[in-house]
OpenMM code with the backbone's topology and positions (N, CA, C; nanometers):
from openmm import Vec3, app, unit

residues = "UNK UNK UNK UNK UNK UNK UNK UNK UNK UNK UNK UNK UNK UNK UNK UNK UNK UNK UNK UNK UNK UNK UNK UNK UNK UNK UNK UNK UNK UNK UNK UNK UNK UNK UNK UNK UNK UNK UNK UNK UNK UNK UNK UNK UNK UNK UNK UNK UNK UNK UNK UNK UNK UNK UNK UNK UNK UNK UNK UNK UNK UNK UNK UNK UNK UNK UNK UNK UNK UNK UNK UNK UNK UNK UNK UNK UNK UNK UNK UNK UNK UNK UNK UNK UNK UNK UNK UNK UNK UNK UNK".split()
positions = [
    Vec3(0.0844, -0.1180, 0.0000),
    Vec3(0.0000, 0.0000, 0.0000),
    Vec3(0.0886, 0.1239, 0.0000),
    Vec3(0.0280, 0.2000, -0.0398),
    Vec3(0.1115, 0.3649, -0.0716),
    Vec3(0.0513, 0.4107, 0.0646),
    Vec3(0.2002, 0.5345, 0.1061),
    Vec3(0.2115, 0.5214, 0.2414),
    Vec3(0.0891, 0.6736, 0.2350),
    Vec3(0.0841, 0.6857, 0.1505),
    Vec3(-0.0298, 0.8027, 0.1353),
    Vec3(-0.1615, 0.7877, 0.1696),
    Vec3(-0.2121, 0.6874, 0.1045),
    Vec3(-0.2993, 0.5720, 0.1383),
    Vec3(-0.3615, 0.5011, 0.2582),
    Vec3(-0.2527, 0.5007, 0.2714),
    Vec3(-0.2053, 0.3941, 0.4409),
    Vec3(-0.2456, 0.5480, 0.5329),
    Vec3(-0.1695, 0.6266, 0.4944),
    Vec3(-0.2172, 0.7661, 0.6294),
    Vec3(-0.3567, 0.8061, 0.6164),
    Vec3(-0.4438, 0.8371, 0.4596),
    Vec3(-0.5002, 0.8675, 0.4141),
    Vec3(-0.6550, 0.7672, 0.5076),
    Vec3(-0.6357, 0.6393, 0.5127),
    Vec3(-0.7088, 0.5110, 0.6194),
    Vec3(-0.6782, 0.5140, 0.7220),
    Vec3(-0.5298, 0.5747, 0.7883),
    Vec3(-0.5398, 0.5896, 0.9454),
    Vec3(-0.5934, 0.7093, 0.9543),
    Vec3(-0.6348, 0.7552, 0.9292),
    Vec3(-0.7094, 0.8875, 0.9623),
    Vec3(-0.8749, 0.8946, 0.9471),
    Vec3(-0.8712, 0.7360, 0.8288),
    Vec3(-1.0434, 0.7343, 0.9032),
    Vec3(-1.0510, 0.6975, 1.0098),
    Vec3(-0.9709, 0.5654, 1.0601),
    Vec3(-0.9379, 0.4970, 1.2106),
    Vec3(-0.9549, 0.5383, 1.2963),
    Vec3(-0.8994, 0.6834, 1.2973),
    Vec3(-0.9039, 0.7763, 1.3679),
    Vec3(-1.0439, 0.8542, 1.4123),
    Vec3(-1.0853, 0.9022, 1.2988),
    Vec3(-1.2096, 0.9520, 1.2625),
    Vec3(-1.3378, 0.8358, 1.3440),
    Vec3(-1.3181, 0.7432, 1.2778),
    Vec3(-1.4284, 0.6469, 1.3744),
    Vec3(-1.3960, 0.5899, 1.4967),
    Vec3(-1.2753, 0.6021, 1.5878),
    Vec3(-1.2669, 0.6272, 1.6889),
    Vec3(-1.3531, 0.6790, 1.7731),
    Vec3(-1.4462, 0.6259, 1.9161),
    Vec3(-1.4675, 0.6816, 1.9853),
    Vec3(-1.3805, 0.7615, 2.0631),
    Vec3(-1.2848, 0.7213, 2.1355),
    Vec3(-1.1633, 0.7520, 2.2200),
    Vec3(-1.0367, 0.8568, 2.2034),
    Vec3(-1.0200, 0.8537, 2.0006),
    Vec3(-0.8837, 0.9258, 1.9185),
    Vec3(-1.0050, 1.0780, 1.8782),
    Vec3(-0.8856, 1.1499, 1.8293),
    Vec3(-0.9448, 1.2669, 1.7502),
    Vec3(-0.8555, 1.3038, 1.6690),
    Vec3(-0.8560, 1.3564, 1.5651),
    Vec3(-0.7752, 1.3535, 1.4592),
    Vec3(-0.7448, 1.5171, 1.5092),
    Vec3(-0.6595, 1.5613, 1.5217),
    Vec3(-0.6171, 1.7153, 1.5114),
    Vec3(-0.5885, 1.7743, 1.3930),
    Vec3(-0.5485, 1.7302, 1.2901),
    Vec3(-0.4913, 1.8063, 1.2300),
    Vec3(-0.5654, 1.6684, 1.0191),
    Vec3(-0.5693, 1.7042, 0.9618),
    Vec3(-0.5961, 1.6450, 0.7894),
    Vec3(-0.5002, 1.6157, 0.7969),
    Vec3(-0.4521, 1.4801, 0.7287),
    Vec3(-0.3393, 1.4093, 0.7115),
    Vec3(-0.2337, 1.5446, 0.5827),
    Vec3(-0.1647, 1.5785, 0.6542),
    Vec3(-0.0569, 1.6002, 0.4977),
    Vec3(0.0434, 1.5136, 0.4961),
    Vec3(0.1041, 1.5269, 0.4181),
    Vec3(0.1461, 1.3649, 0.3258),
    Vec3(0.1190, 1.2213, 0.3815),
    Vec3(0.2536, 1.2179, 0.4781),
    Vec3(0.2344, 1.0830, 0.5385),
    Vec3(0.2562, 1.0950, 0.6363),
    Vec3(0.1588, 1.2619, 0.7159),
    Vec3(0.2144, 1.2451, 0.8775),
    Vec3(0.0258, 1.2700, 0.9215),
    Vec3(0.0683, 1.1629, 1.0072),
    Vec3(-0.1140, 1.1356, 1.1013),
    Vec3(-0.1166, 1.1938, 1.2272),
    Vec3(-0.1551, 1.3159, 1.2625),
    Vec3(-0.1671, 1.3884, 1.4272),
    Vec3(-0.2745, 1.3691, 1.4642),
    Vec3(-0.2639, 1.3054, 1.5834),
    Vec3(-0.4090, 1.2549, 1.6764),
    Vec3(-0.3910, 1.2686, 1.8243),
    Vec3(-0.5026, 1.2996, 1.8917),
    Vec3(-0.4834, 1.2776, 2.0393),
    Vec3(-0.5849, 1.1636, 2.0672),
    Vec3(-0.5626, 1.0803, 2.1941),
    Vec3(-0.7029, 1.0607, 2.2989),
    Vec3(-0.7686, 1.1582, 2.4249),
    Vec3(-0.8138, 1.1231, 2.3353),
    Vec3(-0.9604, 1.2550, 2.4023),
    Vec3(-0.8936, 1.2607, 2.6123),
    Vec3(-0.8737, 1.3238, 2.6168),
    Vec3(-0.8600, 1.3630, 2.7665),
    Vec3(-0.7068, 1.3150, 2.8042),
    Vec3(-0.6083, 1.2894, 2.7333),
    Vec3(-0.4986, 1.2584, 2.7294),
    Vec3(-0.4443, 1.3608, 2.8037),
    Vec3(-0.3171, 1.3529, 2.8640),
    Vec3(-0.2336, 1.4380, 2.9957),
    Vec3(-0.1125, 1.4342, 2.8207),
    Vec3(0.0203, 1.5331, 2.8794),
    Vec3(0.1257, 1.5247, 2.7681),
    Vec3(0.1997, 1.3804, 2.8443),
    Vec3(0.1883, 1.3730, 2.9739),
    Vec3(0.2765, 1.1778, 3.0140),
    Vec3(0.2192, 1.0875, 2.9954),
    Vec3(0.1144, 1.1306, 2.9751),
    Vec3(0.0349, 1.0070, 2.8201),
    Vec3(0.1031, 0.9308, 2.7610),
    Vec3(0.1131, 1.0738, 2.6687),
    Vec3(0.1261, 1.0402, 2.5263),
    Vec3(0.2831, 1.0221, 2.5498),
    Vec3(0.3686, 1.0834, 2.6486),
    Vec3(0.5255, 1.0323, 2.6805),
    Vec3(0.4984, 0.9000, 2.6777),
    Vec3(0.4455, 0.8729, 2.8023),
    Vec3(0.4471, 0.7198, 2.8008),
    Vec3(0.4277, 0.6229, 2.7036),
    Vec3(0.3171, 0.6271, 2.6161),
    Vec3(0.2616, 0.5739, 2.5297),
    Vec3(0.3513, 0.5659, 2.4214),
    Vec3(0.3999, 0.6650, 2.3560),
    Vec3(0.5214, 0.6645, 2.2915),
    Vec3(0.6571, 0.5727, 2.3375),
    Vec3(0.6932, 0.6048, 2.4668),
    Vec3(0.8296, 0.5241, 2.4897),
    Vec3(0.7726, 0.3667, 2.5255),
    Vec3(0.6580, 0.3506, 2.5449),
    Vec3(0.5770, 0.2207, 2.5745),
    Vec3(0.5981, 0.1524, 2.3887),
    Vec3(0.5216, 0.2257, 2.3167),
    Vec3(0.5440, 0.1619, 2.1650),
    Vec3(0.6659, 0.1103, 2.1391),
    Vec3(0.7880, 0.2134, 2.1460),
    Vec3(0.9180, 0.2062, 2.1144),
    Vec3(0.9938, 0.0879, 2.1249),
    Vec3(0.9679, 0.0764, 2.3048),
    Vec3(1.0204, -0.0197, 2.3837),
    Vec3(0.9943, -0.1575, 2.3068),
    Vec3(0.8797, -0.1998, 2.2946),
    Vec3(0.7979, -0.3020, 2.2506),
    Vec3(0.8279, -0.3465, 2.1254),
    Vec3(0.9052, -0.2207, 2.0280),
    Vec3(0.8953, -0.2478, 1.9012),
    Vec3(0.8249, -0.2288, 1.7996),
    Vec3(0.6745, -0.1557, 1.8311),
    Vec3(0.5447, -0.1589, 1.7895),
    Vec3(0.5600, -0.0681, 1.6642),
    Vec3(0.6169, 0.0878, 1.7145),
    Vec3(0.6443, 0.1448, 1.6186),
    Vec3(0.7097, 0.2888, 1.6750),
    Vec3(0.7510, 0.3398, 1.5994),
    Vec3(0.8112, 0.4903, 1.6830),
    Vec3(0.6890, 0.6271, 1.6447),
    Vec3(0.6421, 0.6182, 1.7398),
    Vec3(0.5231, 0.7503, 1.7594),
    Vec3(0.5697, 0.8611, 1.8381),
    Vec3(0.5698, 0.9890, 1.8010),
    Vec3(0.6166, 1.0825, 1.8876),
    Vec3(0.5045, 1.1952, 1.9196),
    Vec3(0.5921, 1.2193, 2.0794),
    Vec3(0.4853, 1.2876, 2.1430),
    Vec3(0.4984, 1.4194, 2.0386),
    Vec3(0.4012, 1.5523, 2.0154),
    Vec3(0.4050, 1.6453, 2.0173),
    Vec3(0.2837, 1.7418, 2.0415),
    Vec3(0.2632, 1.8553, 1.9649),
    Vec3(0.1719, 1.9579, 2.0674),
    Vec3(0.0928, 1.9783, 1.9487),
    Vec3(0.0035, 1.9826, 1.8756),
    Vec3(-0.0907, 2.0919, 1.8424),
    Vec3(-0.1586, 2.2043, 1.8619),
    Vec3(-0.1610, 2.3444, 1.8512),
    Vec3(-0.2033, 2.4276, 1.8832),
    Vec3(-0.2350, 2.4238, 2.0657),
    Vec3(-0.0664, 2.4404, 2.0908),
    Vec3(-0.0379, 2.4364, 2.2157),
    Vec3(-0.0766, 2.3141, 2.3522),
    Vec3(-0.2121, 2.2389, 2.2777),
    Vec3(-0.2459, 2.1107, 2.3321),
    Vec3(-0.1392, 1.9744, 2.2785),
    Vec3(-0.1033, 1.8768, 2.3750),
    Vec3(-0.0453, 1.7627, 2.3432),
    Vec3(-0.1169, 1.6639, 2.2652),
    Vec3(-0.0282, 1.6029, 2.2104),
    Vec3(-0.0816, 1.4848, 2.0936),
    Vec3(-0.0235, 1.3750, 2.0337),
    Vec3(0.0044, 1.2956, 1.9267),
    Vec3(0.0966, 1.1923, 1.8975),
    Vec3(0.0911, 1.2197, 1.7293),
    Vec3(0.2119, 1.1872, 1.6611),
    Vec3(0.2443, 1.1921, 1.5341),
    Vec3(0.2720, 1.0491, 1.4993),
    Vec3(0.2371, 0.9937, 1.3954),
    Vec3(0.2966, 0.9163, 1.3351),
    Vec3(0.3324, 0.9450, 1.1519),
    Vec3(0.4644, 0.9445, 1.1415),
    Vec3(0.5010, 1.0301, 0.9933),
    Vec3(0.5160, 0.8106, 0.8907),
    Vec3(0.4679, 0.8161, 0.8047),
    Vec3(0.4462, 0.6699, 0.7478),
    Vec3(0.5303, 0.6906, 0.6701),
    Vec3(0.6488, 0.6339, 0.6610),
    Vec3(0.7446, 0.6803, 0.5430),
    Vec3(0.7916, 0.5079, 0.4793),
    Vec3(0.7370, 0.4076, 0.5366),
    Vec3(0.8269, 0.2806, 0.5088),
    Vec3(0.6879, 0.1980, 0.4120),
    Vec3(0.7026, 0.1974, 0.3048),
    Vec3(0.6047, 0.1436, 0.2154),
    Vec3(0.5642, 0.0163, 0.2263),
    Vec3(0.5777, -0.0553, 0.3351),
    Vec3(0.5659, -0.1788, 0.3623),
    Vec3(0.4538, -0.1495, 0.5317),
    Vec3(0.4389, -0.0713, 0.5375),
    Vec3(0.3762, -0.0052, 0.6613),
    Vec3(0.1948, 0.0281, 0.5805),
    Vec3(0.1167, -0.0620, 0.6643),
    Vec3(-0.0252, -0.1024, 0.6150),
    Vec3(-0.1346, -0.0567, 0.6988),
    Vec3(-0.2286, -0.0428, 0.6479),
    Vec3(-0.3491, 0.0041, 0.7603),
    Vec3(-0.3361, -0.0788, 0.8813),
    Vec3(-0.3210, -0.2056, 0.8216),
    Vec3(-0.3348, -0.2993, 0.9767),
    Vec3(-0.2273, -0.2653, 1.0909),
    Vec3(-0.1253, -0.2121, 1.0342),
    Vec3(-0.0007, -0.1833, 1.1321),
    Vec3(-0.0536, -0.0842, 1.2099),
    Vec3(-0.0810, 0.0423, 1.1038),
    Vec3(-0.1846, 0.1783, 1.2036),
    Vec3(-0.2599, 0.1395, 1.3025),
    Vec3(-0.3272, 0.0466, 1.2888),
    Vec3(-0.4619, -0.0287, 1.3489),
    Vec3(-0.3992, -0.0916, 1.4715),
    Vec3(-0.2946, -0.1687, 1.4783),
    Vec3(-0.2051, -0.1970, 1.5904),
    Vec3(-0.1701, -0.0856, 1.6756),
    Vec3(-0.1483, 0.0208, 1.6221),
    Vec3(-0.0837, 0.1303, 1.7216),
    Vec3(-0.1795, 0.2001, 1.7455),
    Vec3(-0.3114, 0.2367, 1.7176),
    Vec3(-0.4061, 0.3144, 1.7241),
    Vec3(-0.4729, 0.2239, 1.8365),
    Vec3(-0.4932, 0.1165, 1.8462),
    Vec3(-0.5459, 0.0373, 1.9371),
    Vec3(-0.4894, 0.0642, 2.0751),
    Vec3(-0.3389, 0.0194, 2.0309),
    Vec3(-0.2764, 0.0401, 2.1616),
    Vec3(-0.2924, 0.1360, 2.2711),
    Vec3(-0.3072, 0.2749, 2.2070),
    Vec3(-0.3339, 0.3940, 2.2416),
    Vec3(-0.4859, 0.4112, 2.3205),
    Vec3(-0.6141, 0.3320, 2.2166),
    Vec3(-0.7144, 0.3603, 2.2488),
    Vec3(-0.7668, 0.3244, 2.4327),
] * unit.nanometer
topology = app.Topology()
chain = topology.addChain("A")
for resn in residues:
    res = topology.addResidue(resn, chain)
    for name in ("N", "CA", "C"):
        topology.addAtom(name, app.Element.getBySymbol(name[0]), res)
């Protein structure tokens, strides 16, 4: 799948999420989302929690001064279902 694609479907994921909120329209292949009532040691955690594990590298950052998580899709072998793994995790 084109990683355009692939962001283009994590961002419905997102979208039909009860729990996620999409902050920001996907541009290219970077997906910004929070969970709804998330602290910023959240999303620290949650991030160095992915990392650790192997899952995937998600980084914390801020949107319009509120905290949030990025994931930039740059590896063309990287599939909705993978998103779907890390979006879960989070949820």
């Amino acid at each position: 799948e084109v990683s355009l694609e692939v962001t283009a479907a994590g961002a419905d994921l997102v979208v039909a999420s009860s729990v996620l909120e999409l902050v920001l329209d996907p541009v290219l292949s970077v997906l910004a989302f929070r969970r709804i009532g998330g602290e910023q040691t959240d999303y620290d955690a949650g991030s160095a929690r992915l990392l650790e594990q192997g899952i995937a590298f998600v980084l914390p950052t801020q949107v319009d001064g509120d905290p949030a998580l990025r994931i930039c899709i740059v590896n063309p072998r990287t599939t909705v279902d993978d998103i779907a793994v890390v979006l879960d995790s989070l949820a």
